[in-house]
C-alpha positions in Angstrom: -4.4 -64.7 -21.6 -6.5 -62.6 -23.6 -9.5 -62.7 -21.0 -7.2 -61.3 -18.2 -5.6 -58.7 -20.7 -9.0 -57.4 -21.4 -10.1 -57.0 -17.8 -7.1 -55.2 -17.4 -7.4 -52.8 -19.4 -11.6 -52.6 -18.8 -10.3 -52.0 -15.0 -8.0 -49.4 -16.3 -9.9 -47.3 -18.1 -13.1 -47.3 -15.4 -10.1 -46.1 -12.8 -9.0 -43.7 -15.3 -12.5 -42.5 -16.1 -13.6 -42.4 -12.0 -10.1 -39.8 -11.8 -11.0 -37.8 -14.5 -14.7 -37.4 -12.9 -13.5 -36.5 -9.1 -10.8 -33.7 -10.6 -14.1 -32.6 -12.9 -16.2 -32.6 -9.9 -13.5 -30.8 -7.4 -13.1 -28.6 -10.4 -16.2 -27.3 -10.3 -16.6 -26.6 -7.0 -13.6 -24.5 -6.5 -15.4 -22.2 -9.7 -18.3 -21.9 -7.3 -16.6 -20.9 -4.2 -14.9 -18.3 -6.0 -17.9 -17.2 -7.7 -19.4 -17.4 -4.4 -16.4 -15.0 -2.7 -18.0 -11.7 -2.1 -15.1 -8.9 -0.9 -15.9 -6.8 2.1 -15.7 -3.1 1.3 -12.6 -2.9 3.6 -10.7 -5.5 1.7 -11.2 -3.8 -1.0 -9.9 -0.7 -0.1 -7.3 -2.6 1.1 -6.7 -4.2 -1.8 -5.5 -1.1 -3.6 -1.7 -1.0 -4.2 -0.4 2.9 -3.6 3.1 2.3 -4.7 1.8 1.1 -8.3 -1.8 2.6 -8.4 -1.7 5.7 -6.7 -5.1 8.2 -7.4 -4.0 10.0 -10.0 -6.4 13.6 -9.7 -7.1 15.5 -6.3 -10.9 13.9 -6.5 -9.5 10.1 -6.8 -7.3 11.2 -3.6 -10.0 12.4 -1.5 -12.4 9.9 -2.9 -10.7 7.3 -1.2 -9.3 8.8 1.1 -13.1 9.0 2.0 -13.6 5.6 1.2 -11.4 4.6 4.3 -13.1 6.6 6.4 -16.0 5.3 5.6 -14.9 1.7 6.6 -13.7 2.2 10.1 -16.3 4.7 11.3 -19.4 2.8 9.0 -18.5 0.0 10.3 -17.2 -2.3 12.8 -13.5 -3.7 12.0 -11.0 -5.8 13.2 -8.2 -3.9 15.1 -5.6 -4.9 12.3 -7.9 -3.8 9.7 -8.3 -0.5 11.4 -4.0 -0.5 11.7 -3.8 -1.4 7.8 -6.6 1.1 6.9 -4.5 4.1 8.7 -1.5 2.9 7.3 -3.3 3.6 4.0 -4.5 6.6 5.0 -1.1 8.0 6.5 0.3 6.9 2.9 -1.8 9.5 1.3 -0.7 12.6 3.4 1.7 15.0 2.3 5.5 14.6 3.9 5.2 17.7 5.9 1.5 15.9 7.9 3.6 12.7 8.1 6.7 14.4 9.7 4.0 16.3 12.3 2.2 12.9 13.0 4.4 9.9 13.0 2.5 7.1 11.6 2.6 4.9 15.4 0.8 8.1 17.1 -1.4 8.3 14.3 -2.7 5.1 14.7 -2.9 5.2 18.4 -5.2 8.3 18.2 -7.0 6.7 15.1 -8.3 3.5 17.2 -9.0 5.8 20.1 -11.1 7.7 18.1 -12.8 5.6 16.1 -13.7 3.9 20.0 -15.0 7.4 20.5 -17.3 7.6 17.9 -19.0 4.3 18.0 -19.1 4.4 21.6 -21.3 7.5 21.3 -23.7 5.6 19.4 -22.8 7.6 15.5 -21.9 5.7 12.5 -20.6 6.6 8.8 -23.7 6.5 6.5 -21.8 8.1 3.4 -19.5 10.3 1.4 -19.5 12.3 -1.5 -16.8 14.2 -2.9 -17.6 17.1 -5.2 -17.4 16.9 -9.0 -13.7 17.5 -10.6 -15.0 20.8 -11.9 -15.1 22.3 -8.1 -11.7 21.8 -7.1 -10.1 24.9 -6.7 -6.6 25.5 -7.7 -3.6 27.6 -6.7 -0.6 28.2 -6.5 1.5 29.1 -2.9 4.9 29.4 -2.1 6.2 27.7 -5.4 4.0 24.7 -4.7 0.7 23.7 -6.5 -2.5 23.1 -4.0 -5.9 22.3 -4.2 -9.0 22.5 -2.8 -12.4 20.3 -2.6 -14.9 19.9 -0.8 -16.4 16.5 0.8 -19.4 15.9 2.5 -20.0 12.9 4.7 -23.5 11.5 6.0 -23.6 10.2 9.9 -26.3 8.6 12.1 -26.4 9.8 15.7 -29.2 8.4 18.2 -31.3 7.7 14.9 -30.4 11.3 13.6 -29.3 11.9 10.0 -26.7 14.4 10.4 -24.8 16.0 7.9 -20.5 17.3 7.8 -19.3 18.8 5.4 -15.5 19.0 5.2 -12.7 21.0 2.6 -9.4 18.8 2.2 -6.0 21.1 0.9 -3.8 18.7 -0.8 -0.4 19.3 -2.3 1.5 18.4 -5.1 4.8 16.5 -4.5 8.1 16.3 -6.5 6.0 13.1 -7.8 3.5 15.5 -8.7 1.1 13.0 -6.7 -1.4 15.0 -4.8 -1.2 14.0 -1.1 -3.7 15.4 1.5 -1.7 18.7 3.1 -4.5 19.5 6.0 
């Protein structure tokens, strides 16, 4: 009785240590695939939450604002990450630019010009936004706008070319800065 109690309970505990070992073992791989998960810069940018993290300055506006730019003329996405990124984009205009471009023409003219520009050989090198110290203030109309400059790097035919391009935003009843034109 007492040899087959202790092979019992030798059995048991191997069966319990080979468990414990596998769920160890699976364990760790799931830390390395996640360490080894790298985020496109699209997802990224998609990633952001507007209704709970919204830029919160006229440069953090435009900065990413820039940033989505950047992914779906720098580089070559999916056609529902092109509709998510416009979405994202339209989300950042002022209500009087949504009301003139409703957001399904908007993205219809979005893909058929992104197809534009990367049929004509030119891709999105860069972006820089100017410092927080050149945005230009004012007040129109009884509503507060501002002004900033943005430059954006391109490559045409192996060309470095060079835009450079001012943004008005507008301050809403928020008093969230949305793009204005």
């Amino acid at each position: 009785m007492k040899k087959t109690t202790t092979k019992v309970t030798v059995l048991f505990i191997f069966v319990i240590v080979i468990i414990v070992g596998f769920y160890a073992y699976l364990s760790g791989q799931r830390r390395i695939e996640a360490e080894n998960a790298v985020m496109t810069e699209t997802q990224i940018v998609l990633s952001r939450d507007l209704s709970n993290d919204y830029p919160a300055t006229v440069k953090e506006v435009v900065k990413y604002y820039a940033q989505i730019q950047k992914c779906y003329y720098g580089s070559e996405c999916t056609d529902e990450e092109i509709d998510q990124l416009g979405r994202k984009a339209w989300e950042l205009f002022d209500p009087e630019l949504q009301q003139n471009n409703p957001v399904d023409t908007y993205l219809t003219k979005l893909k058929a010009e992104i197809v534009t520009f990367h049929a004509e050989g030119r891709s999105m090198t860069s972006s820089a936004v100017a410092a927080s110290t050149n945005v230009d203030f004012f007040v129109d109309d009884g509503f507060d706008f501002a002004r900033i400059h943005c430059g954006y790097g391109f490559m045409e035919k192996n060309e470095s070319k060079a835009v450079r391009i001012v943004y008005l935003l507008r301050r809403d009843a928020d008093r969230k800065w949305r793009i204005y034109g």
